[in-house]
N, CA, C and O atoms as a Tinker XYZ file with bonds, in Angstrom:
   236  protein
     1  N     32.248000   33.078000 -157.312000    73     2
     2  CA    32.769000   31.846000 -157.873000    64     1     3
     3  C     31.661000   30.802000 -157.804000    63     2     4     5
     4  O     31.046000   30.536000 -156.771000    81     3
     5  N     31.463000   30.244000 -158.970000    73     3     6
     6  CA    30.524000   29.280000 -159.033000    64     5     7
     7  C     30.512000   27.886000 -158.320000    63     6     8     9
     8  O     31.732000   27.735000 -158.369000    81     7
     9  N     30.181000   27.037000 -157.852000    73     7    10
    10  CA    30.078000   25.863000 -156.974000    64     9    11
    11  C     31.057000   24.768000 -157.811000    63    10    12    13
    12  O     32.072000   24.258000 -157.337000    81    11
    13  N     30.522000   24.529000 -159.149000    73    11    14
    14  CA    31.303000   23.845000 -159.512000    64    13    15
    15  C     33.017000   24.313000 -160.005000    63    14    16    17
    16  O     33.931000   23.517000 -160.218000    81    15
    17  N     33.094000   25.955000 -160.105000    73    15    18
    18  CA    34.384000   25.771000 -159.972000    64    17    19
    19  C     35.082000   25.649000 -159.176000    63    18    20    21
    20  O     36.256000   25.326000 -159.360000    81    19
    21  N     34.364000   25.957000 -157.627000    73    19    22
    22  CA    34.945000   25.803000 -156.193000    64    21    23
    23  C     35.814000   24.502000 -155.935000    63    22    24    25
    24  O     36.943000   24.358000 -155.465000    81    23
    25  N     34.644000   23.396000 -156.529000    73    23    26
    26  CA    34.974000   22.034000 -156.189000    64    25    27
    27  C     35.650000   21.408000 -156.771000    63    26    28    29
    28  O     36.013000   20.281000 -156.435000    81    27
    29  N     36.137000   22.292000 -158.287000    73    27    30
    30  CA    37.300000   21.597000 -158.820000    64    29    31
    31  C     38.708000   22.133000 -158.314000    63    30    32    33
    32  O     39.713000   21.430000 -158.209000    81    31
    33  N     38.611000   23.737000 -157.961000    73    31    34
    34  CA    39.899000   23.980000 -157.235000    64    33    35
    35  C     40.046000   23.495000 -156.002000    63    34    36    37
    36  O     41.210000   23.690000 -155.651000    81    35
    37  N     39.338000   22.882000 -155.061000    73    35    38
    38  CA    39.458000   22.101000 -154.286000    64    37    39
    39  C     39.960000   20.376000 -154.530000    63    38    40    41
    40  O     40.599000   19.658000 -153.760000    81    39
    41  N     39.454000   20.094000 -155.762000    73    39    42
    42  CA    40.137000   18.678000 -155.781000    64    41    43
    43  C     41.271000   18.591000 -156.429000    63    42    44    45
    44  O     42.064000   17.669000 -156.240000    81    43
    45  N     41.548000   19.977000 -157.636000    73    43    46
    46  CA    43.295000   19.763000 -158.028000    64    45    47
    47  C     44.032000   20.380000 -157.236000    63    46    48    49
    48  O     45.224000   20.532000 -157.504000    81    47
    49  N     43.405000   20.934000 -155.938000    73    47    50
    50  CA    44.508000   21.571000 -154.931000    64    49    51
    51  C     44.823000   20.675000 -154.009000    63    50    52    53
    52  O     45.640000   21.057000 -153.172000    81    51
    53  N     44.270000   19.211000 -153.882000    73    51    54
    54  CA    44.118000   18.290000 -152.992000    64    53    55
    55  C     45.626000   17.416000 -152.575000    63    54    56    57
    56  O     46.131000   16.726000 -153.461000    81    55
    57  N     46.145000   17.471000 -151.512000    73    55    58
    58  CA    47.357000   16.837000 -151.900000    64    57    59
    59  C     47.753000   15.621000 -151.682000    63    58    60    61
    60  O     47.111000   15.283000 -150.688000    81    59
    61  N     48.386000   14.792000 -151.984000    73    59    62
    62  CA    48.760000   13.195000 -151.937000    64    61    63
    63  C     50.318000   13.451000 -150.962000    63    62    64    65
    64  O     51.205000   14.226000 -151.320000    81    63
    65  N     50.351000   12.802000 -149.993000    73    63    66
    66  CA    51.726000   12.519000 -149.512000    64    65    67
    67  C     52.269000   11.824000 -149.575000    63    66    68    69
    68  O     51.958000   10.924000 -148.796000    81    67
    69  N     53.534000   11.529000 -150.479000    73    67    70
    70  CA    54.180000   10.625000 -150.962000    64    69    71
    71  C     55.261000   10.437000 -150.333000    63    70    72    73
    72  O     55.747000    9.447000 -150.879000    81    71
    73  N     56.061000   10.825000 -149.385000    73    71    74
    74  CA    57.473000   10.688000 -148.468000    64    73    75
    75  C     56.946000   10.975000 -147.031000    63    74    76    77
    76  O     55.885000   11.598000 -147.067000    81    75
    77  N     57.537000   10.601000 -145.363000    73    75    78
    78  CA    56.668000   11.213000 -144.718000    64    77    79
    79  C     58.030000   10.749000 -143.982000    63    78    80    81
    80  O     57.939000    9.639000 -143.459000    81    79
    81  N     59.150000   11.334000 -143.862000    73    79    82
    82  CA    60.071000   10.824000 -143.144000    64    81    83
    83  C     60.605000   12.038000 -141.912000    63    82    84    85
    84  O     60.641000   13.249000 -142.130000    81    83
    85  N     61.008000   11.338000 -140.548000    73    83    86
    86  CA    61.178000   12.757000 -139.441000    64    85    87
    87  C     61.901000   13.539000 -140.167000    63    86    88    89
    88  O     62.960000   13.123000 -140.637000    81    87
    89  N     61.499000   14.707000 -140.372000    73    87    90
    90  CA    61.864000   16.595000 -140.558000    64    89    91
    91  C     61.530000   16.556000 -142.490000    63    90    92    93
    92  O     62.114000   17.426000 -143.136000    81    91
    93  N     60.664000   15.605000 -143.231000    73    91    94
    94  CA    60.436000   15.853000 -144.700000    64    93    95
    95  C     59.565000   15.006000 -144.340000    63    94    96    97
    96  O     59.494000   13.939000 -143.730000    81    95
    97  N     58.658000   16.037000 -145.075000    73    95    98
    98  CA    57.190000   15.516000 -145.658000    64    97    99
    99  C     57.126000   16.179000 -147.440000    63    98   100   101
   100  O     57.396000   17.338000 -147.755000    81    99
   101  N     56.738000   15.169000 -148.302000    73    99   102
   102  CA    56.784000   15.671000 -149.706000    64   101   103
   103  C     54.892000   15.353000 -150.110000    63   102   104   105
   104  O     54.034000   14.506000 -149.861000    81   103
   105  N     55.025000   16.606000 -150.837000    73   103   106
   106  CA    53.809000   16.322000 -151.160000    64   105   107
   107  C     53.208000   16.676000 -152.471000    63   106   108   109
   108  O     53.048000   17.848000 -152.812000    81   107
   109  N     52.861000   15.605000 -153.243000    73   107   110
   110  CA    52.154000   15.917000 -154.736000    64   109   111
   111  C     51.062000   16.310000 -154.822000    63   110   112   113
   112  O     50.387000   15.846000 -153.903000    81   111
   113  N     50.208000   17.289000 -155.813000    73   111   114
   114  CA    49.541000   17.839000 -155.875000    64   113   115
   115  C     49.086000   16.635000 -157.462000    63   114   116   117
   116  O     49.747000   17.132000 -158.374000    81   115
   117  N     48.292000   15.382000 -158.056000    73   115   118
   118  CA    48.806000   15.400000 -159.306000    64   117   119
   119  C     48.061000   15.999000 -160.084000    63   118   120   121
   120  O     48.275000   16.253000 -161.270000    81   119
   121  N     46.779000   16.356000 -159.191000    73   119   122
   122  CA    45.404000   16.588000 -160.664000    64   121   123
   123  C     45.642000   18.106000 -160.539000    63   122   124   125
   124  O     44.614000   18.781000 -160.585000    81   123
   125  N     47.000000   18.879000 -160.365000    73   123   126
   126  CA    46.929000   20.987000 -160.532000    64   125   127
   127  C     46.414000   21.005000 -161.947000    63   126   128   129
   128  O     45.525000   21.803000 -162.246000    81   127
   129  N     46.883000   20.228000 -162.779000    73   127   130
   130  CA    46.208000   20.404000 -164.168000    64   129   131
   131  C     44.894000   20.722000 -164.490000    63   130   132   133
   132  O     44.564000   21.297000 -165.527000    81   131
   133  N     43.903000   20.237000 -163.329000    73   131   134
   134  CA    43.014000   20.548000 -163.943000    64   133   135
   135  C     42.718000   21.782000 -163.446000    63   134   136   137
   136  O     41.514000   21.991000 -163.303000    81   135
   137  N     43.672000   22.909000 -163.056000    73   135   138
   138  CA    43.483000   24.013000 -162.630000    64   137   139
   139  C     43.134000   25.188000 -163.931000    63   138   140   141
   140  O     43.665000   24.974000 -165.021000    81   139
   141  N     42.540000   25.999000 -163.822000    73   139   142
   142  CA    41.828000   26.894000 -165.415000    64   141   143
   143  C     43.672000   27.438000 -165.605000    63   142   144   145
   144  O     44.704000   26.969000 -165.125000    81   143
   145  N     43.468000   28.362000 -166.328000    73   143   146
   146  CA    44.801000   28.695000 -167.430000    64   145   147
   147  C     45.053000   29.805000 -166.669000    63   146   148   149
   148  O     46.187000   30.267000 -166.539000    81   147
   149  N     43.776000   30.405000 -166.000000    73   147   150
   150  CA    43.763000   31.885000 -165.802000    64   149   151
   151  C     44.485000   31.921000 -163.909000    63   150   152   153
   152  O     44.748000   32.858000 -163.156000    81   151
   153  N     44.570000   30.624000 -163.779000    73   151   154
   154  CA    45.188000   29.793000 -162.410000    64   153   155
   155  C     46.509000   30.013000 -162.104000    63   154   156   157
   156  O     46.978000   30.360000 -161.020000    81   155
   157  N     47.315000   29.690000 -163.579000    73   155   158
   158  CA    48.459000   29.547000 -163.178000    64   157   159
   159  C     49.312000   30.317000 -162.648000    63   158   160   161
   160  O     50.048000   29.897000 -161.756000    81   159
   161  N     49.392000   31.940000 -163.221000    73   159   162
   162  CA    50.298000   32.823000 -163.260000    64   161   163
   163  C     50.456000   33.467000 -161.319000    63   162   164   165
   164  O     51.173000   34.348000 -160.843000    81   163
   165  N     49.257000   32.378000 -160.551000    73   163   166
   166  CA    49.488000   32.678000 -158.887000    64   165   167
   167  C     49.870000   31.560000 -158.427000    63   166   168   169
   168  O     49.521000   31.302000 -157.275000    81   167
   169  N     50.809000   30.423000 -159.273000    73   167   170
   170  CA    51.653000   29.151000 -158.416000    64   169   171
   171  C     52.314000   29.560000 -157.431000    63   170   172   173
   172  O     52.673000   28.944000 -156.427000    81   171
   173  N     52.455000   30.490000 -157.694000    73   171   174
   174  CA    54.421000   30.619000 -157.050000    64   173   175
   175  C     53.888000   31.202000 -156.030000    63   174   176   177
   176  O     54.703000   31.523000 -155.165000    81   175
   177  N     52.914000   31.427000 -155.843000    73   175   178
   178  CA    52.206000   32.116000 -154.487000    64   177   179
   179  C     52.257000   30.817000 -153.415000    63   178   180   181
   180  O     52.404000   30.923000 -152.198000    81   179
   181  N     52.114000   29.693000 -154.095000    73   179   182
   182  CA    52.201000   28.598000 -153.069000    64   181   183
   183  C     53.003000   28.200000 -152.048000    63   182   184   185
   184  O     52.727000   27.868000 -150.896000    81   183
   185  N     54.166000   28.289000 -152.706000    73   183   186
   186  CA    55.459000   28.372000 -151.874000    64   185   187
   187  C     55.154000   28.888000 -150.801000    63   186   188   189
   188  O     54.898000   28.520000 -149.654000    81   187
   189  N     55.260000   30.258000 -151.646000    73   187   190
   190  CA    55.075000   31.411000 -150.467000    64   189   191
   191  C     53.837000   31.309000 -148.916000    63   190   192   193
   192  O     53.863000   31.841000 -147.806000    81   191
   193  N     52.867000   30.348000 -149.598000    73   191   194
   194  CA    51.992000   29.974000 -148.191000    64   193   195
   195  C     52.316000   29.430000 -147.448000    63   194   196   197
   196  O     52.150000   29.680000 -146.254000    81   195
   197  N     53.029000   28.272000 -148.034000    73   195   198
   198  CA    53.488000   27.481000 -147.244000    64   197   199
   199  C     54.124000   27.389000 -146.274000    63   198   200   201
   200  O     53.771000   26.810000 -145.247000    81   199
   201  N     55.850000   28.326000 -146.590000    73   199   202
   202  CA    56.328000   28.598000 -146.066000    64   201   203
   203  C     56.106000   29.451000 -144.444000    63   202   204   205
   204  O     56.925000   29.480000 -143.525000    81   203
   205  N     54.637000   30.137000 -144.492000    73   203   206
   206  CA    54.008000   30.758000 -143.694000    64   205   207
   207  C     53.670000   29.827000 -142.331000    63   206   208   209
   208  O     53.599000   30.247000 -141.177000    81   207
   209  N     53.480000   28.427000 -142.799000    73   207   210
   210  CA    53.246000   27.360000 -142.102000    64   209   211
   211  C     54.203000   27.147000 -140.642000    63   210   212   213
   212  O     55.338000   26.716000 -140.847000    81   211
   213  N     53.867000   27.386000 -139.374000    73   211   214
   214  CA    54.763000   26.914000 -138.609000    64   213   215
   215  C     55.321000   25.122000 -138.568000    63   214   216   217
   216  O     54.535000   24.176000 -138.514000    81   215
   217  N     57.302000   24.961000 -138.624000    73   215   218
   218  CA    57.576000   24.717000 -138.685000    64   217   219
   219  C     57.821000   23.707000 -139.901000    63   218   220   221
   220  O     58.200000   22.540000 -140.002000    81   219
   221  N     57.365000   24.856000 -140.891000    73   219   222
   222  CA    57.944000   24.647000 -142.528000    64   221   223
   223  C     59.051000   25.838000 -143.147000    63   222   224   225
   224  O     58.850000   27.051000 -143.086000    81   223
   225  N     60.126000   25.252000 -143.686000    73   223   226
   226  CA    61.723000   26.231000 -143.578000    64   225   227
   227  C     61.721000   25.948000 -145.433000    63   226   228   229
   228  O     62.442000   26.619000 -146.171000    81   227
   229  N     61.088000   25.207000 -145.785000    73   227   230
   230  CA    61.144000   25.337000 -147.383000    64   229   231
   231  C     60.245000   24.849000 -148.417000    63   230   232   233
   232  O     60.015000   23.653000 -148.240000    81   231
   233  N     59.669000   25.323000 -149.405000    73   231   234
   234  CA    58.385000   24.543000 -150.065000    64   233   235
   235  C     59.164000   24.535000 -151.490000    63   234   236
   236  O     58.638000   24.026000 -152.479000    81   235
């Protein structure tokens, strides 16, 4: 993977926290767009990381 595509999936994977209240934290992702096309069809994989996260019960 080339440097500059590294650093763009690093900045549309970047996340903004917009709610931060005890037991919810929400969090926007806004620039995923600038993720390539060939990106998308492994979203749903995200969830699934997340969820991996100790003391995260839903993404």
């Amino acid at each position: 993977m080339n440097v500059f595509l590294a650093s763009l999936l690093r900045k549309a994977l970047q996340p903004n926290v917009s709610a931060d209240v005890p037991g919810h934290l929400r969090l926007q992702f806004p620039m995923y767009r600038l993720l390539p096309d060939a990106a998308l069809p492994y979203l749903h994989y995200f969830d699934d990381a997340m969820c991996l996260l100790p003391g995260v019960l839903h993404a």
